[in-house]
Each structure stands twice: as C-alpha cells, then as structure tokens.
N, CA and C of each residue as an Amber inpcrd file, in Angstrom:
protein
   231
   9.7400000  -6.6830000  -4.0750000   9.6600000  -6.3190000  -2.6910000
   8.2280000  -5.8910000  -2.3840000   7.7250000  -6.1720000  -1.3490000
   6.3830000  -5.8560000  -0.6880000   6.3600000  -5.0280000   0.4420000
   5.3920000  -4.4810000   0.6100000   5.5370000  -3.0770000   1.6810000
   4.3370000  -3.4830000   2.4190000   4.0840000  -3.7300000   3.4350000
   3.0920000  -4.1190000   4.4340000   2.7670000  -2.9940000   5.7320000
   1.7600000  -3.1000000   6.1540000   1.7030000  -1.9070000   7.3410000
   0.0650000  -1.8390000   7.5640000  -0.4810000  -0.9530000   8.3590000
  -1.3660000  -0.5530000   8.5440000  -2.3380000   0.6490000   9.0020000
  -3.3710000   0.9350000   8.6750000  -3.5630000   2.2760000   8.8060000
  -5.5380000   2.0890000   9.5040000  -5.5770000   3.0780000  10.0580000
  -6.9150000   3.4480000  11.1350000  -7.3390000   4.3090000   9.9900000
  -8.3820000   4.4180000   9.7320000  -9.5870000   4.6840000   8.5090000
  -9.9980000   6.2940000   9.2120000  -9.8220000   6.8950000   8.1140000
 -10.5800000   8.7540000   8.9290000 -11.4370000   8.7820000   8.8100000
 -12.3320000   7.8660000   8.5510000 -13.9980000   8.4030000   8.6950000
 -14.8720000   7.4010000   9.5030000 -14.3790000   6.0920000   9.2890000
 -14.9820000   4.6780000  10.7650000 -14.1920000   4.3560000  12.0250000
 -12.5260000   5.3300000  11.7490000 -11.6150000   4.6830000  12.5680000
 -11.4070000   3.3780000  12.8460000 -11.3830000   2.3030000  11.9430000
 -11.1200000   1.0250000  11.9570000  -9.8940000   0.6950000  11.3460000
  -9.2610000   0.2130000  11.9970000  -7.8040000  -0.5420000  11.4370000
  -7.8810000  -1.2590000  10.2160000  -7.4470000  -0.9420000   8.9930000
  -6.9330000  -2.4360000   8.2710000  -5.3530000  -1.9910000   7.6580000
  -5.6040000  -3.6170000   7.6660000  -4.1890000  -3.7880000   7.1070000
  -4.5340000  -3.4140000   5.5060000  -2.9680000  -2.9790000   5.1190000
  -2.5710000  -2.7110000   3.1550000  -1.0680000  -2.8360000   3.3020000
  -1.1680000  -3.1930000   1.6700000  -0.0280000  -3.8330000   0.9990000
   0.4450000  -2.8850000  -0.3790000   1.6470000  -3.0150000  -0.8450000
   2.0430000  -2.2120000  -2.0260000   3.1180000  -2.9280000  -2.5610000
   3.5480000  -3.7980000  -4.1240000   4.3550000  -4.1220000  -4.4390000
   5.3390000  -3.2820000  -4.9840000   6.1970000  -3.2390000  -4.5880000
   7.1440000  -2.2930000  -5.5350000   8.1010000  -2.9600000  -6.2750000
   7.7320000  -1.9970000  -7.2980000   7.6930000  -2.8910000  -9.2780000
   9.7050000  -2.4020000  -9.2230000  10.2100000  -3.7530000  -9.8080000
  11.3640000  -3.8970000  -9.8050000  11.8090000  -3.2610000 -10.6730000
  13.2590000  -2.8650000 -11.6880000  13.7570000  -2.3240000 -12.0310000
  13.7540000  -3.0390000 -13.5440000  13.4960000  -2.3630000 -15.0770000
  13.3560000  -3.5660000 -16.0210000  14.4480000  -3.8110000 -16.6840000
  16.1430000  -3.5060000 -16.0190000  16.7790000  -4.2400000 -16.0980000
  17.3150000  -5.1870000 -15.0990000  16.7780000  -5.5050000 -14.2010000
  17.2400000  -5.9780000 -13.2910000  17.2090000  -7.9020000 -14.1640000
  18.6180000  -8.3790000 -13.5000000  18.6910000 -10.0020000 -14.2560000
  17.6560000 -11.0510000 -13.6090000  16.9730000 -10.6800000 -12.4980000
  16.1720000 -11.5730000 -12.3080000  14.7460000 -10.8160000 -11.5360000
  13.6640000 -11.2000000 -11.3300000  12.5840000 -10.6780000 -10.6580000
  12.3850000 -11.7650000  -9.7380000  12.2030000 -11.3420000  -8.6460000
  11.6860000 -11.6680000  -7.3730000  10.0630000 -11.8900000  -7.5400000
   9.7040000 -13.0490000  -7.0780000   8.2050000 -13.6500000  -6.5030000
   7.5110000 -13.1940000  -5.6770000   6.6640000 -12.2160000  -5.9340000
   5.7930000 -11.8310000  -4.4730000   4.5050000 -12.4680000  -3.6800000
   4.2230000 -13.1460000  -3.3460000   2.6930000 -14.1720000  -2.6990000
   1.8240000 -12.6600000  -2.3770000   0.6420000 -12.0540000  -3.0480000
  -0.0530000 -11.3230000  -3.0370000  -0.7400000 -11.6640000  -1.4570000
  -0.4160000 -10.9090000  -0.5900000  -1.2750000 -11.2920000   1.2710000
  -2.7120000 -10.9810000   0.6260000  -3.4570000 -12.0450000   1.3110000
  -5.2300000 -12.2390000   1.6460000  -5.4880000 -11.4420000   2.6320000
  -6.5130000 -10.7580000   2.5430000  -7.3440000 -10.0680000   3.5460000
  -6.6920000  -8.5290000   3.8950000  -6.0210000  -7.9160000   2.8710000
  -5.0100000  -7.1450000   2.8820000  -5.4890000  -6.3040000   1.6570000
  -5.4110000  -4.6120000   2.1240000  -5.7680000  -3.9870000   1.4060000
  -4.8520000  -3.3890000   0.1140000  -5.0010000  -3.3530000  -1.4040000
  -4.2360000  -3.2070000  -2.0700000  -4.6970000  -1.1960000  -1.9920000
  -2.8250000  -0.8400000  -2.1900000  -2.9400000   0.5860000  -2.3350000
  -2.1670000   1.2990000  -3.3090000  -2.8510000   2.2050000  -3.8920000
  -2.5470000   3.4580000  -5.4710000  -1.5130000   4.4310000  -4.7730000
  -0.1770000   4.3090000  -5.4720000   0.5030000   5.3910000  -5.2750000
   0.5010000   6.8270000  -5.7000000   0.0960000   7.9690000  -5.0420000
  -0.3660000   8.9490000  -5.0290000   1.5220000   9.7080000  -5.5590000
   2.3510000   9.6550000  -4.8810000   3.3750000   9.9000000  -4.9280000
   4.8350000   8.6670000  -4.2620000   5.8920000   8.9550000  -5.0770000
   7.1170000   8.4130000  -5.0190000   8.5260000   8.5500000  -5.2190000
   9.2940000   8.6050000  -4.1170000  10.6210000   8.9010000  -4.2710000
  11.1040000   8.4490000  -6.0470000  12.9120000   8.6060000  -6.1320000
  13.3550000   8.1380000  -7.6750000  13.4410000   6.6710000  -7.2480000
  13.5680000   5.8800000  -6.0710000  13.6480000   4.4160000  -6.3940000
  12.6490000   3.7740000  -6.5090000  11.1910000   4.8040000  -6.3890000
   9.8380000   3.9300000  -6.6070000   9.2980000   3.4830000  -5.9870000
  10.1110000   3.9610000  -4.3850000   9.4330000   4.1040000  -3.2090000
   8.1100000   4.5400000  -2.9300000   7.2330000   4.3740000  -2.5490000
   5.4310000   5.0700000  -2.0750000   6.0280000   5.4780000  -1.1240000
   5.7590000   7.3880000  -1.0360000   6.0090000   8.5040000  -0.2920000
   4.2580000   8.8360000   0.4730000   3.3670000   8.6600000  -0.7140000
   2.1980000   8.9810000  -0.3140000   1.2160000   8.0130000  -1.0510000
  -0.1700000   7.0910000  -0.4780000  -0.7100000   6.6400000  -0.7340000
  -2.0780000   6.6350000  -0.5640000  -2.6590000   5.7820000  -1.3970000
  -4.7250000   6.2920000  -1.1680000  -5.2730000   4.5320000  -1.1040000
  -6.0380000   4.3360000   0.1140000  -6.4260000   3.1010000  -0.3380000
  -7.7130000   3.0640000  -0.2200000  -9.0240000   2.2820000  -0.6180000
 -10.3700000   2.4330000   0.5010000 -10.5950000   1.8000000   1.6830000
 -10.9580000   1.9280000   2.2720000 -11.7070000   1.4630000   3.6320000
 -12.4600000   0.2920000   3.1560000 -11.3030000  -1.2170000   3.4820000
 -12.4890000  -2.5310000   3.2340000 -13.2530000  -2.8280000   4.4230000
 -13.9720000  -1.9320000   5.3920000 -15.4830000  -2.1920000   5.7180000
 -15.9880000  -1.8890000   4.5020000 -17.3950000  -2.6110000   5.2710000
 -18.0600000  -2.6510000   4.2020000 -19.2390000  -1.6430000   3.5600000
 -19.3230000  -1.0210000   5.3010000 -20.0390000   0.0710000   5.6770000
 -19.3910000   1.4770000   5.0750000 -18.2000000   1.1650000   5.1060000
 -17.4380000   2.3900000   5.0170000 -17.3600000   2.6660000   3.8750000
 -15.9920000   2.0670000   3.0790000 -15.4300000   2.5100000   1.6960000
 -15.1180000   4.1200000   2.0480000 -14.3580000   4.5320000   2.4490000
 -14.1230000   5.9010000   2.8110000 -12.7580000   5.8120000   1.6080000
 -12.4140000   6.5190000   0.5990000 -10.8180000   6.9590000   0.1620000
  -9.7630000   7.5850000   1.1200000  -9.0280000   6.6290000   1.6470000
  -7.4250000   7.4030000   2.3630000  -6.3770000   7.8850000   2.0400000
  -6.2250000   8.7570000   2.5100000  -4.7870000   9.0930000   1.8100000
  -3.6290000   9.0230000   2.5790000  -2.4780000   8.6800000   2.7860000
  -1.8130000   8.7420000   3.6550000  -0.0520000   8.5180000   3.3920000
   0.4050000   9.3090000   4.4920000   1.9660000   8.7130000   3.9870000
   2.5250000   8.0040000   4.6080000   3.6730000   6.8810000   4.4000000
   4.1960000   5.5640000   4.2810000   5.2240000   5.7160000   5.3080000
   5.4450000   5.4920000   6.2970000   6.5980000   5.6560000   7.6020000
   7.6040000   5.1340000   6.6170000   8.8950000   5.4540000   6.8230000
  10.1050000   4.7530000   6.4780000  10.6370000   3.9910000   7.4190000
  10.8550000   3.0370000   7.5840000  11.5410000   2.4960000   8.5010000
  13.1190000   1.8310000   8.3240000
C-alpha cells in the first residue's frame, strides 16, 4: 500500500508532493506491487501506529534552494 499527499514546506512555503510505502506484513501469502511515483518526495517515519501506519513524518524540501527537514503528521482519512 502507498500513502500519497502533500505538504507546504516551513521555511520556503512551497508545496510538494510525498509518498510512503507501507511495508506489508512478513506473513502475509502474497505482496502487493507498488510503481514508486516520479517527482514525489520519499518520507522517514518518525513515528507509527501497531499496523505500521506513519503517525508522524520528516521529509526534505525538494527545492533546490531550500532542502529545509519537515516534520509533520499524516491526516487519516
């Protein structure tokens, strides 16, 4: 499963998009295929519920100017 969304940067205020795979279960009988999204920021789970959910995350700022570290937490929807 893939987690998609987006977040406004605290130090350039620029939008980008990020992504987070969430790592399947290692008994599960089969694994699911994920297509890694282009132009999409990959993000470090800071914290996570018991199903391995991202509660809280850190990604950088892909300007190029920027690179600022974010931290932020993950809406549930």
């Amino acid at each position: 499963m893939i987690l998609e969304g987006k977040h406004t940067c605290e130090d350039c205020n620029k939008e980008f998009e990020w992504f987070y795979v969430v790592p399947e279960h290692m008994d599960s009988r089969t694994y699911g295929v994920v297509k890694i999204p282009k132009g999409k920021q990959g993000v470090r789970v800071i914290e996570a519920d018991k199903n391995r959910m991202p509660i809280t995350v850190s990604a950088y700022c892909p300007v190029d100017e920027c690179g600022y570290p974010n931290t932020f937490k993950i809406e549930k929807k």
